[in-house]
LUMTOR-300024 format. One record per residue (C-alpha): residue in one letter; residue number from 1; x, y, z. Coordinates in steps of 0.02 Angstrom, whole numbers, plus 50000, padded with zeros to 5 digits. Layout:
+--------+-----+-------+-------+-------+
| residu | num |     u |     v |     w |
+--------+-----+-------+-------+-------+
|      a | NUM |     X |     Y |     Z |
...
+--------+-----+-------+-------+-------+
END
This chain:
+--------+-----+-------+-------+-------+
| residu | num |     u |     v |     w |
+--------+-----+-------+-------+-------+
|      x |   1 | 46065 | 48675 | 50299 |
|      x |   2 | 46102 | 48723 | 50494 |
|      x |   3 | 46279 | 48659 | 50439 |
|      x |   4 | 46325 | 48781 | 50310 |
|      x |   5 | 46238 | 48913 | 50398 |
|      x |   6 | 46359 | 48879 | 50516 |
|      x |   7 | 46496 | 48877 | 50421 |
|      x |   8 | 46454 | 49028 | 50334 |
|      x |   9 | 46432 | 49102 | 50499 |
|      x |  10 | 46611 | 49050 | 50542 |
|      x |  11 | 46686 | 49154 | 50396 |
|      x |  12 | 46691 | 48983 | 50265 |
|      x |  13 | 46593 | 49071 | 50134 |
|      x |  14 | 46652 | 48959 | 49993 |
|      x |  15 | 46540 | 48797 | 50055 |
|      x |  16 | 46497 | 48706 | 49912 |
|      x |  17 | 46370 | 48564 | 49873 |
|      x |  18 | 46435 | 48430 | 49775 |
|      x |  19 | 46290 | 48326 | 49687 |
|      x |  20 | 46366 | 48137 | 49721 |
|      x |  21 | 46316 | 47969 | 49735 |
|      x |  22 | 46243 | 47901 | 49885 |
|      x |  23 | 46411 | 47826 | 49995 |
|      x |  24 | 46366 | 47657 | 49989 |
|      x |  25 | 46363 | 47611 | 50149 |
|      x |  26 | 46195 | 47559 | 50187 |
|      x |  27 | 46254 | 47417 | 50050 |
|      x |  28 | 46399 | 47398 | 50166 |
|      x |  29 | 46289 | 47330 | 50301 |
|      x |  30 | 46206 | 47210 | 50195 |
|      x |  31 | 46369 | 47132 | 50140 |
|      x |  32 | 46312 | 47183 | 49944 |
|      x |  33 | 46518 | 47232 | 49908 |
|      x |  34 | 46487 | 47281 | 49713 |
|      x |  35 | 46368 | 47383 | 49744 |
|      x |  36 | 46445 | 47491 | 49867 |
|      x |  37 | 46592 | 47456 | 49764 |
|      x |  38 | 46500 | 47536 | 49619 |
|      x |  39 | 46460 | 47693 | 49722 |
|      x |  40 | 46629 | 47695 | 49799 |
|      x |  41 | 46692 | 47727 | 49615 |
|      x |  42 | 46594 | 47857 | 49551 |
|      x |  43 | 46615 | 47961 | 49721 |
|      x |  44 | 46808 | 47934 | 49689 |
|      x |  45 | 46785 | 47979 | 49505 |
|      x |  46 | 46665 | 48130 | 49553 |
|      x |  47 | 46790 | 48201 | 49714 |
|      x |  48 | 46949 | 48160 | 49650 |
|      x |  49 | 46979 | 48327 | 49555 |
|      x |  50 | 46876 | 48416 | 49705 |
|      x |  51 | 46932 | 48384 | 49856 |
|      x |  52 | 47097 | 48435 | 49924 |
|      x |  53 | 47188 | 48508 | 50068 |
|      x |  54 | 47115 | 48684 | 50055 |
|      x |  55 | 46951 | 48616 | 50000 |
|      x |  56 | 46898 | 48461 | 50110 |
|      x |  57 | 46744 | 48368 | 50113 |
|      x |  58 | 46682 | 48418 | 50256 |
|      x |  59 | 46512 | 48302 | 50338 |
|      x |  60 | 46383 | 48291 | 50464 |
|      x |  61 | 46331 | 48097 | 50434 |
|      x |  62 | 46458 | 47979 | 50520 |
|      x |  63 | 46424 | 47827 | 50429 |
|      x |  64 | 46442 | 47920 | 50281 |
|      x |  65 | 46608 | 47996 | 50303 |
|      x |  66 | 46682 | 47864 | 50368 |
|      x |  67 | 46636 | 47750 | 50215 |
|      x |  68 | 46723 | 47900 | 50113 |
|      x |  69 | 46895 | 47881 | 50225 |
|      x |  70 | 46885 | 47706 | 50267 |
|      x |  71 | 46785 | 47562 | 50153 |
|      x |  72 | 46822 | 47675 | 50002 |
|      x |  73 | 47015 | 47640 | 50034 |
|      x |  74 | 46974 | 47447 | 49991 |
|      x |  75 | 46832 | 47483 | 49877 |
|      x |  76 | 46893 | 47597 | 49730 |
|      x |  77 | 46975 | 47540 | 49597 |
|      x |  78 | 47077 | 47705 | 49597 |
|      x |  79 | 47161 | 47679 | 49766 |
|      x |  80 | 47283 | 47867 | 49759 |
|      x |  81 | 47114 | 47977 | 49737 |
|      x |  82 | 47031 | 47878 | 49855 |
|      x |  83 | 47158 | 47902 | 49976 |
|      x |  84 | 47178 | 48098 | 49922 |
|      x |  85 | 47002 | 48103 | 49970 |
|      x |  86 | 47000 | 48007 | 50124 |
|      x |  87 | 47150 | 48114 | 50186 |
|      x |  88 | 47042 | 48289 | 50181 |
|      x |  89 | 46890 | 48209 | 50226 |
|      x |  90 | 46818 | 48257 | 50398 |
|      x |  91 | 46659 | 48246 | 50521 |
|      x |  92 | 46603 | 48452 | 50547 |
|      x |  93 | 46676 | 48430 | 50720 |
|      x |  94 | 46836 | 48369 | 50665 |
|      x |  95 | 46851 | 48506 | 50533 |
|      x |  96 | 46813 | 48641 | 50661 |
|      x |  97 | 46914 | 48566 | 50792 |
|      x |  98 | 47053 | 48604 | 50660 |
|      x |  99 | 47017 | 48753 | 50634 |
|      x | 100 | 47004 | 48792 | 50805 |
|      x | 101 | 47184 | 48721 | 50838 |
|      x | 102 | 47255 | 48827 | 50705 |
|      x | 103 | 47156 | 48980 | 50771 |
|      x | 104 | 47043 | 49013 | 50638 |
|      x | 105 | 46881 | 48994 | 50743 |
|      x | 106 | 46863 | 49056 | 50923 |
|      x | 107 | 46734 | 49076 | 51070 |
|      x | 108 | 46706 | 49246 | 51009 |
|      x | 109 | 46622 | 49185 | 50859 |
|      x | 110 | 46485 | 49118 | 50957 |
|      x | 111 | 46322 | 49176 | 51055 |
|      x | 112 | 46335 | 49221 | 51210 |
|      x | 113 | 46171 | 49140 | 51254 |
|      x | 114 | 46162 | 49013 | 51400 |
|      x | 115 | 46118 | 48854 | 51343 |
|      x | 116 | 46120 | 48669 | 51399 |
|      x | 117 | 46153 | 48550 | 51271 |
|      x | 118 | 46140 | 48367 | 51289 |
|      x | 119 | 46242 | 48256 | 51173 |
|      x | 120 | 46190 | 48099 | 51111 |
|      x | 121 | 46359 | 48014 | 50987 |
|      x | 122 | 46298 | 47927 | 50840 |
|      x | 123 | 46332 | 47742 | 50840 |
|      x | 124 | 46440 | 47723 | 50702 |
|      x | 125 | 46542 | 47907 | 50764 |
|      x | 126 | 46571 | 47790 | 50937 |
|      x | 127 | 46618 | 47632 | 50832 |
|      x | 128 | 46755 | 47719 | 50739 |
|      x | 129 | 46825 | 47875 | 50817 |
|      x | 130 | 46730 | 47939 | 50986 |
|      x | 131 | 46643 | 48094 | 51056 |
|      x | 132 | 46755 | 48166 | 51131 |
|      x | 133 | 46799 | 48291 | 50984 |
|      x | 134 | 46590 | 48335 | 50986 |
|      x | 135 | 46601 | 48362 | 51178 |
|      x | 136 | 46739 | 48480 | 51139 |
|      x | 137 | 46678 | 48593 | 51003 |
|      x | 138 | 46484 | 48594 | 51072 |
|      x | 139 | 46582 | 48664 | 51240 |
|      x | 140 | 46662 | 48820 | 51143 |
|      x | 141 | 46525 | 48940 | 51147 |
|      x | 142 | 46594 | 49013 | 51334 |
|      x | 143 | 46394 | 49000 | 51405 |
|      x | 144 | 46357 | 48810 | 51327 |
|      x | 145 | 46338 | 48672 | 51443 |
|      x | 146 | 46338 | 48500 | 51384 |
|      x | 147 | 46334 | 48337 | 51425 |
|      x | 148 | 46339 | 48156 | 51344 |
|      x | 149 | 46206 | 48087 | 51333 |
|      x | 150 | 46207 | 47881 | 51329 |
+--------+-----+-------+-------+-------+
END
């Protein structure tokens, strides 16, 4: 919910909530492949129609996300959605990086409330892309202070 307040609060008003399947991965870890491969299929089937450059998926839960752009590549049977999808998939952070690059969100958008934030990367986030992008975007807001956290 703090996520699409956020958003909102950005100027995305359009946020939408998919219902979906589950992504699979915690079948992943257990090395159970058709099952995962199961829910890597009807995510596919239920995004492929969905998701596209000016509507991504857009999430907060790293393992998650990167089952959608990664595992779902050699998962679903329907290999040019899944790729559609994995292509305008993204972490929140890498989404409002984005943004920020293009100039859509700025520090002016933000409180002006001193705060100190320690960060703390999630372990599959450090596995497969890093923190830096978090460190970034948490140090926006011109009065945050932040720190990783190990």
């Amino acid at each position: 919910m703090d996520a699409i307040q956020l958003l909102k609060a950005l100027n995305y008003y359009e946020v939408k909530l998919i219902n979906h399947a589950e992504s699979g991965r915690s079948f992943l870890s257990k090395g159970l492949l058709k099952q995962a491969k199961d829910f890597a299929n009807k995510n596919v089937e239920i995004f492929k129609n969905k998701v596209s450059e000016d509507t991504p998926l857009i999430g907060i839960e790293p393992s998650a996300i990167f089952t959608f752009k990664d595992e779902y590549l050699k998962l679903a049977d329907n290999k040019t959605s899944a790729e559609a999808i994995a292509k305008h998939t993204f972490l929140i952070e890498k989404f409002i990086q984005k943004e920020i690059d293009l100039g859509n969100i700025t520090s002016n958008q933000f409180t002006l409330e001193e705060k100190t934030i320690k960060f703390h990367g999630h372990c599959h986030q450090k596995a497969m892309s890093n923190q830096l992008l978090s460190f970034a975007v948490l140090n926006l807001p011109k009065k945050y202070k932040v720190t990783i956290y190990l």
